[in-house]
N, C-alpha and C positions, 0 to 999 in steps of 0.2 A: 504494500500500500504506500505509505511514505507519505510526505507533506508535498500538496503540490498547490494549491490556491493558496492557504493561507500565507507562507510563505510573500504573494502579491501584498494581501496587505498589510503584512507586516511590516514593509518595505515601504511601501507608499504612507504607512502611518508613523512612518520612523522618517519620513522627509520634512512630512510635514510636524512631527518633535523636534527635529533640527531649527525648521523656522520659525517657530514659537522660542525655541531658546534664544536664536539670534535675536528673536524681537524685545527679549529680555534684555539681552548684552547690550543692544543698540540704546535702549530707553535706560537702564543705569549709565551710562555714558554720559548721555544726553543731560540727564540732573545730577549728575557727580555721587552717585550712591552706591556706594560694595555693598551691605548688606542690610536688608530689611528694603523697607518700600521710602522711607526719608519723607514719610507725610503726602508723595508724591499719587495720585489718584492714578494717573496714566499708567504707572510701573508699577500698584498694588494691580490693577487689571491683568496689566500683562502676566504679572507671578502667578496669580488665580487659576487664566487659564493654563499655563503650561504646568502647574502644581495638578490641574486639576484631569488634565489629560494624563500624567503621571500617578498619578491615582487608580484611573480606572478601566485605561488602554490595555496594560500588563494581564489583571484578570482576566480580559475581555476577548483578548490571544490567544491566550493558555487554554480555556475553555473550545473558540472555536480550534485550534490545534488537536485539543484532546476530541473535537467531533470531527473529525478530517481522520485520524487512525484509528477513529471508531467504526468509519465507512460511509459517513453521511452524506449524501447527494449534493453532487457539486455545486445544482443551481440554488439548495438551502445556504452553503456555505457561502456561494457571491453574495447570495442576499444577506446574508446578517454579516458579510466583510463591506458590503456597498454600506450599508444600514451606518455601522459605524464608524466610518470615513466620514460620509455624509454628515451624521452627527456630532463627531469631534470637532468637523470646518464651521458646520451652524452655531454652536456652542462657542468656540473659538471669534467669531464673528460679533454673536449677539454679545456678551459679556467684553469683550474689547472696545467698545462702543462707550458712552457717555450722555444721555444715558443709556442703559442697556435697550440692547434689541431684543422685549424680551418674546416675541413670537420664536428668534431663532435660537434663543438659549433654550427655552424651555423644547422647543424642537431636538434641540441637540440633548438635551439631558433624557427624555421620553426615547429617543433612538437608542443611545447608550445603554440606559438601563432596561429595554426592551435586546436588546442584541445580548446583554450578561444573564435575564432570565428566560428567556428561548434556550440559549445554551445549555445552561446548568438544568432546565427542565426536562429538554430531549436527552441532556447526559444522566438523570437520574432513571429516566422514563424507559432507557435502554440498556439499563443498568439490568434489569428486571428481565 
């Protein structure tokens, strides 16, 4: 069997963790800040979301990883890989904002944690 979709986006989700971090690094720069947020609203944003993609991308992998060597149908796997791509960028968008966009956070947090309990469901469900 072996990993062959998730793999995609793990990789497309580790591009886009790279540039949530740079937008970290660029926005400390930018108000003279190493560590914490410095009162700064634009750079607690920024920390939020890539804290918060860091949070809950790792589970979110792991899970669809452990349904990929369980055998699960590839077009279940694009979808709950599209699901949360889709979700992390909305998420990432809405909460980056000032104020928040919150049609696309709450979009992107509804994706996320519908793609973590899909998972864990069908991996319980076939457990059986």
């Amino acid at each position: 069997m072996g990993l062959h979709i998730v793999p995609l986006y793990a990789a497309l989700l580790a591009l886009l963790f790279l540039a949530l971090s740079v937008r970290v690094m660029a926005e400390r720069g930018r108000v003279g800040v190493a560590i914490g947020a410095g009162g700064s609203i634009a750079l607690e944003r920024r920390i939020r979301v890539h804290g918060n993609f860091a949070e809950y991308v790792p589970l979110a992998l792991l899970l669809l990883a452990f349904l990929e060597l369980r055998g699960s149908a590839a077009w279940y796997l694009h979808l709950l890989g599209l699901a949360l791509l889709i979700g992390r960028l909305a998420h990432a968008v809405g909460v980056s904002r000032e104020p928040d966009i919150y049609v696309l956070r709450g979009a992107g947090v509804a994706l996320t944690i519908a793609v973590i309990g899909l998972a864990a469901l069908t991996l319980i469900v076939r457990a059986f």
